[in-house]
N, C-alpha and C positions, 0 to 999 in steps of 0.2 A: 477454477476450483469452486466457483460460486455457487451455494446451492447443492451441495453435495450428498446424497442420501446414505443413510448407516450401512447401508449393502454395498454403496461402493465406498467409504469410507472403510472399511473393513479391508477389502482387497487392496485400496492404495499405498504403493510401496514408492518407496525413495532413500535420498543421500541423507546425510543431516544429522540431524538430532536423533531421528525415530533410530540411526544405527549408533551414537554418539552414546545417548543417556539415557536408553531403553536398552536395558541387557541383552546382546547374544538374537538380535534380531537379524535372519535371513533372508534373503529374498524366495515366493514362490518356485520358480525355478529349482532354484539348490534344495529346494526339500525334494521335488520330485527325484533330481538325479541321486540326492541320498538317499532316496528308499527304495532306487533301483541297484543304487550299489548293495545295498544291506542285502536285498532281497537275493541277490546271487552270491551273497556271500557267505560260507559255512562259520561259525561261532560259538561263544562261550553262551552266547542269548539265546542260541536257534532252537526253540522247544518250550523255552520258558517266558511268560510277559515281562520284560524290564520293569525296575523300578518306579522308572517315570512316569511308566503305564496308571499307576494309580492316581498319578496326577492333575488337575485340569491344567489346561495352558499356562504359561506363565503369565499373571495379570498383568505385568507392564508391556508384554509383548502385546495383548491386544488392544493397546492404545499406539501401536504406532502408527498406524496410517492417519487419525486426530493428529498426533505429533509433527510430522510431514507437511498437512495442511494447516498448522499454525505456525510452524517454521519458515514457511512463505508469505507471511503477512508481511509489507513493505517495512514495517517499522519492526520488524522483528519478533520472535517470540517471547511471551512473560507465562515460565512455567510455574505453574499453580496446583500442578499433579502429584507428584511424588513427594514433596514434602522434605527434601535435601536442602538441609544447612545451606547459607550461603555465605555469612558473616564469619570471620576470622577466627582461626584457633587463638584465642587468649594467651601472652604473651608468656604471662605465669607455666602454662599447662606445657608450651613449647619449648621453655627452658628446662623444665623438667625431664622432657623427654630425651633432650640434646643431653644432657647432663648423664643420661642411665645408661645413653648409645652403646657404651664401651660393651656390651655383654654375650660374653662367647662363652656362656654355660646353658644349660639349661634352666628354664626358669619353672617355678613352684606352679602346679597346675593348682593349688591352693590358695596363691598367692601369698605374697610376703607377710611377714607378721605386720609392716606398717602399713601394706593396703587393706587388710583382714580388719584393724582398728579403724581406721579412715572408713571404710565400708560401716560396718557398727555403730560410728558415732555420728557418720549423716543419718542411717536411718531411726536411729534415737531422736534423733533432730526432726527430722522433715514427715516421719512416721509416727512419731511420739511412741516408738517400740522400747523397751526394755532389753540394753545388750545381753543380761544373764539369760543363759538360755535360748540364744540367739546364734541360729548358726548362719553364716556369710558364704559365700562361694565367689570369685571373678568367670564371668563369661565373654566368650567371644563376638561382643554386644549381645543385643537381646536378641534378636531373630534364630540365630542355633540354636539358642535352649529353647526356645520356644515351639523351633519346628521337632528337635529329638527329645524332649522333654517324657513324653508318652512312649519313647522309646528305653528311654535311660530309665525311667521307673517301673517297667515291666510290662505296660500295658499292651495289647496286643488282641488276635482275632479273637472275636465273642466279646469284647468288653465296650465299652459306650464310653468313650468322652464328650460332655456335653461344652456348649460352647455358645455363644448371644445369638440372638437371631440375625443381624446384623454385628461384622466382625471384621478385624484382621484377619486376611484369608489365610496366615500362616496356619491358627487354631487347626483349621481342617485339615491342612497340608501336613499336618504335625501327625493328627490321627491318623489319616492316610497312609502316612508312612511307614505308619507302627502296624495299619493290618486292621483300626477300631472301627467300630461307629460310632459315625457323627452326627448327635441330637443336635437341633438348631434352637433353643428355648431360652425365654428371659424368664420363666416365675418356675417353682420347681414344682407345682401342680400338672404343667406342662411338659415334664420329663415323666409322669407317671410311674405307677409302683416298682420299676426294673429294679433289679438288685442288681445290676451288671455294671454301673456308674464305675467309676474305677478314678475318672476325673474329670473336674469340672473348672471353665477357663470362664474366669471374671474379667472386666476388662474397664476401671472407671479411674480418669477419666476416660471416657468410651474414646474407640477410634472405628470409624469416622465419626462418629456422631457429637463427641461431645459431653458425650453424658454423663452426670454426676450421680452414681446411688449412694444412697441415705445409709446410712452405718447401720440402721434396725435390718434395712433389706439386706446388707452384706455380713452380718452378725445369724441372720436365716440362712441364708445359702451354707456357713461354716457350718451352724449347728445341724444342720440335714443332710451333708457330708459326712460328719463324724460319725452320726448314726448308721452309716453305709458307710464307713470304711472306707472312705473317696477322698483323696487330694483337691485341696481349691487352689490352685495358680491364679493369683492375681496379677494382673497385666497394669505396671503401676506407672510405664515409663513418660507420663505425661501427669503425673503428681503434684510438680512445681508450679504448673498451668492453670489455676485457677483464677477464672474471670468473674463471675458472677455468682459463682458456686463456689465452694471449699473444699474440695476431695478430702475423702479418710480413707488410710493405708489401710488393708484387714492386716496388720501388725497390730494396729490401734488396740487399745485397750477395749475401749466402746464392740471392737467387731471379734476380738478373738476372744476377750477374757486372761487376756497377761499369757495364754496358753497358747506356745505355737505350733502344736497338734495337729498335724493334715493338712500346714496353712505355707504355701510359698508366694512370696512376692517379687515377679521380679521387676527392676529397675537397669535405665539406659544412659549415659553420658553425653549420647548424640545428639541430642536437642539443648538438653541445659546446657551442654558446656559445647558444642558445635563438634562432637568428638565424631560423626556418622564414620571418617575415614579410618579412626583410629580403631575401631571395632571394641568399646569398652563398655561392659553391661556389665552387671551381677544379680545372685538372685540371692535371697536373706529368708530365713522362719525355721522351720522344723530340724531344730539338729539331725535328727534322725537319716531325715531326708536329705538335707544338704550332705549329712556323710558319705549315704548312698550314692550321691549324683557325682561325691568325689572322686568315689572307687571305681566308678566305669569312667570317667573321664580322662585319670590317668592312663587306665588302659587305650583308651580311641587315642592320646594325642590331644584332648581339647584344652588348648594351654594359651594363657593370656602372652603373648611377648612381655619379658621383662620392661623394656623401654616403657612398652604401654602402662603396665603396674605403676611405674612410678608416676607418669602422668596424670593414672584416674586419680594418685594420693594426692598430688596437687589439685585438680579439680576436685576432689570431695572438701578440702579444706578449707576454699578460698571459696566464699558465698559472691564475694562482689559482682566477680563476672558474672555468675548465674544471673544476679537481680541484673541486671546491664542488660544482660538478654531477654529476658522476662519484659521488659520494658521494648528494648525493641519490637517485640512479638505483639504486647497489648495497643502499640499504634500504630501496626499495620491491621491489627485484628482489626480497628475501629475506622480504617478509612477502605476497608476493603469491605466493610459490613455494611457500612452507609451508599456504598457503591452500587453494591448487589441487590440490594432491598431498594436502591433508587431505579435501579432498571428492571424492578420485579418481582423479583424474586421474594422466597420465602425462608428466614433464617429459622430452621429448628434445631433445637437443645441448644450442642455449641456454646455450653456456659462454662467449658474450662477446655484444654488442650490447645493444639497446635491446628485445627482443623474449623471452618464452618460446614454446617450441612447445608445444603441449599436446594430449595424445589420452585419449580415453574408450573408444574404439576403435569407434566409431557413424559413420554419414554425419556430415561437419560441419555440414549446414545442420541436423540434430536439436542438435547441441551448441549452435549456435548460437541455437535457438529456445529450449533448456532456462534456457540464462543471461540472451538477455532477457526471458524472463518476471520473471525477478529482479532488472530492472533495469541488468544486465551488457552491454554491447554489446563484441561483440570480430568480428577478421576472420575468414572461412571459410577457410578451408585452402585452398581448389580456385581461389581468387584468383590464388594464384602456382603454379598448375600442376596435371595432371590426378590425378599418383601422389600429392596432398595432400589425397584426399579424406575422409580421417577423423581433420585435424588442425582446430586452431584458433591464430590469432596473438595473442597477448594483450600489447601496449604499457606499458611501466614509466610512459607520461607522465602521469598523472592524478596530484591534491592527494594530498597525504599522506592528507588527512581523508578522501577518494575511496576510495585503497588502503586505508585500516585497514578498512575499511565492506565491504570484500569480503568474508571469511569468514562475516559473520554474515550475509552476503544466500545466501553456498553451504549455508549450512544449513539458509535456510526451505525 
């Protein structure tokens, strides 16, 4: 597999991982005979574009043939892509859940009065927000609200959610789904006079990148929203992850003005507190809004499991862990930075989250085929956007023994 170029990297199918921990991946073949099945077959689809239709690929699908060819490296694969927890649910978090197990009712698509307070008084804490006035919601982690989000608040065709220019590909997938268009802009000179903005997705600390915005920049965005009658979704769930920078929540005083008016943040479990399986997010600001997002939720079913509620209470209450992990994170961040920049590379932003960005200054799918010859698997740049085309994402989450194992695989 030496030397394998992005065209046939693309095409390369196998066992392994690329079908293991890459979602719902097929082999060519079975697509062909499934679109010859469809195609003779009469249906509830036949006349109309499917959902999906609006789609692009699923992004981890097109890493599985990279997947496949670092799967194969003698010494095994150190996955550096997707960014999946590896270290232990916290002891605390799992007695609480054993402890709620017992529950054969329905649970509060609101959540409990003690997770509603749990929820409120971390973000008081880690947000410096003010609970009066402060509405809470439990999400089924962060990625569902964030992909139905533009759906659940009304948005739809004719209307623009704007989104970074580099991003979480959810953003787009989100508007997509609802029927918007999707601005790609980081300054709001760049979105131009539309009056069609309807919502507008922040994302600091940035994913991939890293990136830290200044309270002045995120206090402009809010005020040029409100003007326009536009929701800010902040994208907050890499908060706790400050390396070299300080993140400020738009809760913050500094960015809303104590006023949570047009202003949603949401927040995730799966990285501070290792929760990715347990699926506990929520999202905190605009009573208003959070009410709204109530009333259709109850209707869809989007409902946190009980067990989980009681979990996120323990994880919102118990900091230790979190800092335990924080600390694991900041000494792989540092032996995987010294690693990268010693075989090359170039570390941009990357002063807070769970992420470095890194350039060699090549297409990313070359970088991407150079490290998994080595056994490296990491994300393509162009996953979260077109101007990302000669970056690479590389994830803090893999074993210590994973991280130490990098340098000497960038050297062979």
């Amino acid at each position: 597999m030496e030397g394998l170029h992005r065209r046939q990297l693309r095409v390369l199918r196998g066992p392994g991982l690329a079908r293991g921990r890459l979602e719902d991946r097929q082999g060519g073949e079975g697509r062909h005979v499934r679109r010859r099945a469809a195609a003779a077959r009469r249906g509830p689809l036949n006349g109309s574009a499917p959902v999906s239709s609006r789609l692009p690929e699923y992004t981890w699908d097109t890493l599985a043939a990279a997947a496949t060819l670092a799967a194969a490296h003698p010494e095994g694969l150190i996955n550096l892509s997707m960014g999946t927890p590896v270290d232990p649910v916290p002891e605390v978090i799992r007695r609480a859940l054993a402890d709620a197990s017992d529950a054969p009712g329905y649970p509060l698509t609101a959540g409990t009065p003690a997770l509603r307070d749990a929820i409120a008084a971390w973000v008081a804490r880690a947000c410096g927000a003010g609970v009066d006035g402060l509405g809470v919601l439990p999400t089924i982690g962060s990625k569902e609200l964030v992909a139905w989000l533009p759906t659940l608040l009304g948005v739809g065709a004719g209307d623009v959610v704007v989104v970074p220019s580099v991003a979480y590909p959810t953003y787009e997938a989100g508007a997509r789904l609802a029927g918007a268009t999707v601005v790609r802009a980081d300054s709001l000179t760049a979105v131009g006079p539309t009056s069609r903005v309807r919502l507008v997705w922040i994302n600091s600390p940035g994913n991939p990148t890293g990136r830290v915005l200044p309270a002045g920049h995120l206090r402009k965005v809010v005020d040029w929203a409100r003007e326009r009658g536009a929701v800010v979704a902040s994208d907050e769930c890499y908060l706790p992850l400050g390396w070299s920078a300080e993140p400020v929540s738009v809760l913050s005083p500094q960015v809303c003005g104590g006023d949570y008016t047009g202003v949603l943040a949401v927040h995730s479990l799966s990285k501070r507190s290792n929760l990715a399986g347990y699926r506990a997010g929520f999202v905190a600001g605009d009573p208003a809004l959070v009410a709204e997002l109530l009333k259709v939720r109850k209707h869809a079913g989007m409902i946190v499991p009980a067990p989980v509620q009681a979990a996120m209470v323990a994880a919102l209450q118990d900091q230790r862990h979190a800092d335990e992990q924080r600390e694991r994170y900041r000494a792989r961040r540092a032996v995987l930075a010294a690693a990268f920049t010693g075989a090359g590379f170039t570390v941009e932003h990357s002063e807070a989250g769970l992420y470095l960005w890194l350039t060699r200054g090549e297409d990313c799918w070359e970088t991407v085929d150079w490290l998994a010859r080595r056994g490296i698997l990491v994300a393509a740049g162009v996953f979260y956007g077109p101007t990302a085309n000669q970056h690479v994402r590389v994830a803090l989450t893999e074993s210590d023994e994973h991280v130490a194992a990098v340098a000497g695989r960038l050297r062979a």
